[in-house]
N, C-alpha and C positions, 0 to 999 in steps of 0.2 A: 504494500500500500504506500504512496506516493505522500510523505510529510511536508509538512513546511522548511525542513531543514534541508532537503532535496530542494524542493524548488527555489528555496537562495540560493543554494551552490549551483544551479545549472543558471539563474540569473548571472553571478557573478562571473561565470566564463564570458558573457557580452559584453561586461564590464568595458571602457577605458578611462586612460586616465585623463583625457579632455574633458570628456563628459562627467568625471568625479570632479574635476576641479574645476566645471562651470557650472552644473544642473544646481549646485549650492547657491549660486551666486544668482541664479536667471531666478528663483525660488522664493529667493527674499530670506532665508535663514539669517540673518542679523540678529542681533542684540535688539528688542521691540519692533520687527519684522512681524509679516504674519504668519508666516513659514519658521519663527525661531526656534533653531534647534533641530531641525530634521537633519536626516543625516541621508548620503547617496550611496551607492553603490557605481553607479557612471552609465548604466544601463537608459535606453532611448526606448520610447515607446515600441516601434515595430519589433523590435527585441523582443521586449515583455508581454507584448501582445501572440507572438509567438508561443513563449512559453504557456501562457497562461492557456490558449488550445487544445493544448497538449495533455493538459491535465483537470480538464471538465470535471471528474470525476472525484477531486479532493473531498473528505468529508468536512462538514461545517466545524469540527473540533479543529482540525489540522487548516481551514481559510481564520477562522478564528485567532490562532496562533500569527496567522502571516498578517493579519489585522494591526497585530498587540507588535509586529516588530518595529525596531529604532528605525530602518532603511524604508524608503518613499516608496521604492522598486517592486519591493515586497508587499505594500501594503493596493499599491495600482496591481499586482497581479490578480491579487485576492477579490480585486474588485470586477477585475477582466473577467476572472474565472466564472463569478456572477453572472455578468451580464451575459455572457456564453452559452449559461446553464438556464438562464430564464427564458432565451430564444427558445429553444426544444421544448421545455416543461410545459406539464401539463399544470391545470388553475390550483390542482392543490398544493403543489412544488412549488409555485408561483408565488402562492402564497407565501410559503415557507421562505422563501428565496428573498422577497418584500419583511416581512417580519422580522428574518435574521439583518437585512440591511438597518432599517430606525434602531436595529439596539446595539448599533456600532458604527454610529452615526461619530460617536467623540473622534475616531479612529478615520474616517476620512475627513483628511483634516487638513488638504489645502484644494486651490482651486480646479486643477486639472482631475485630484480622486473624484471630486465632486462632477466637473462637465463630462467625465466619460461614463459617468454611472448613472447618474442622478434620473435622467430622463428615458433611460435603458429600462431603467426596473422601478422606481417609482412611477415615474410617468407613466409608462406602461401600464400596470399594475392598476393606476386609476383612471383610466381612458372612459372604463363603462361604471365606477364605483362612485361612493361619496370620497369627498374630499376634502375632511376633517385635517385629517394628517395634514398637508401641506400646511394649512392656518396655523397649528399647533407649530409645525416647524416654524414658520414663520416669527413667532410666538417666542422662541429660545434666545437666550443669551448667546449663543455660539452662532460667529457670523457664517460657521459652514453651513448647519440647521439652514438656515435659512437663504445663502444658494443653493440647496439641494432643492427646496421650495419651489423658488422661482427656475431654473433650471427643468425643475421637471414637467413645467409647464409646456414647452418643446411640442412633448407627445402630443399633448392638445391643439396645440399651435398649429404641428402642419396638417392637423384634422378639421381648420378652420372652426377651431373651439376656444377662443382667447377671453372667456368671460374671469379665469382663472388670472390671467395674468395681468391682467387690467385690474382686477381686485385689490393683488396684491403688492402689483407696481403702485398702487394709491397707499396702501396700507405700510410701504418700506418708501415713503416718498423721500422721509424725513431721516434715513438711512444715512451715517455721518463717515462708511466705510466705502472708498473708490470700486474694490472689487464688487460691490454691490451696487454700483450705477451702473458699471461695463454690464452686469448682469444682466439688470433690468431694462438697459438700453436694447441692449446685445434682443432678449427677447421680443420689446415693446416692438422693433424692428423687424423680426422675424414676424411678427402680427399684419404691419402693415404688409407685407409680401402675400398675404391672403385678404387683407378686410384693410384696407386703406382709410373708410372711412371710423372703422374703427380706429386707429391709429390716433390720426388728426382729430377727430372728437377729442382724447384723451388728451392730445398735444392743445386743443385749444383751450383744456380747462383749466390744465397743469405748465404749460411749459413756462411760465413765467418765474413759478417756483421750483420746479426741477433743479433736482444738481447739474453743471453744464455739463460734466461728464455722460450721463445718463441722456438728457439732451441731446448730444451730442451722438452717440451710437444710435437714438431712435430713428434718426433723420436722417442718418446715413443714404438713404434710397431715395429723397425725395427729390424733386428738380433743384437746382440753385436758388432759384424765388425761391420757394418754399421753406428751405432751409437759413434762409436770410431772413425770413419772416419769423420764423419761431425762434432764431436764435435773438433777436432784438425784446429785452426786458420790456 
């Protein structure tokens, strides 16, 4: 059976040492960073993405363990592995797969564990459900909780279902962290690519108080007028 001490060590053969002495630095590991203190292995996504294929079949004791490790590497496999497992699975694995993700939530804990999972298996997960969850996320002191939130609003998104993320882009308006406007941008943006009027509604209620950040990715797609328009206080 395939542990998590296996699957570091065959990470660590893709390892180099470019990638250990820059993934730290691209990450924000600083001293009062949001990344402080992670540590790297020098492994690249297609890497890990690789591995993590490879072993669909880890049980949730041994993704568990690669959750709780110090290296980023390890804990994006655990996540890959996931998302992997939840394509196949049938609604009650599914479940299980969504359930085991919220209660190790502390554990993806920066912005890339969070956009390659988040909208994979949450959002999935609540395409046709209620969606409590996300508000409660939303709701937590941890600024990942709550990119996992607005992130997994995605699934909806390109279902031309964005009542979620208009909710809750009103509800994090007031949101005092950058990686949470690119977020919210990031998605409010992906909204207007299906429902435009939706978008510019939103932009004409808000954009005045918006972070320019968040601002600023919504409007990404719109003509230059447009963007000249909203961007004037």
């Amino acid at each position: 059976m395939i542990t998590a001490k296996d699957i570091q060590k065959e990470l660590e053969t893709y390892s180099t040492p470019e990638k250990k002495e820059y993934l730290p630095y691209f990450f924000k590991t600083g001293k009062g960073q949001y990344g402080e203190g992670d540590k790297f292995l020098g492994v690249v996504v297609p890497d890990t993405r690789k591995v993590a294929k490879k072993h669909k079949s880890i049980s949730f004791d041994e993704l568990t363990k690669l959750l709780d490790n110090e290296y980023h590497e390890c804990r994006l496999c655990a996540l890959l592995i996931l998302v992997e497992r939840f394509k196949k699975a049938k609604e009650d694995e599914r479940k299980d797969i969504y359930d085991f993700y919220l209660s190790k939530t502390d554990r993806i804990n920066n912005w890339d564990l969070v956009d390659l999972s988040a909208k994979d298996i949450v959002g999935e997960y609540l395409v046709d459900k209620e969606r409590s969850d996300l508000y409660r996320l939303a709701e937590s002191s941890l600024l990942w909780d709550q990119r996992i939130a607005v992130i997994a609003t995605f699934a909806f998104i390109r279902r031309n279902d964005h009542k979620d993320i208009l909710a809750l882009s009103e509800k994090l308006l007031n949101h005092k962290h950058d990686l949470m406007h690119k977020a919210i941008g990031w998605m409010l943006r992906e909204t207007g690519k299906k429902d435009m009027e939706a978008l510019t509604g939103f932009l004409d209620k808000y954009h005045k108080v918006m972070p320019r950040t968040m601002l600023r990715y919504s409007i990404e797609k719109l003509s230059a007028d447009e963007r000249a328009h909203y961007m004037k206080k």
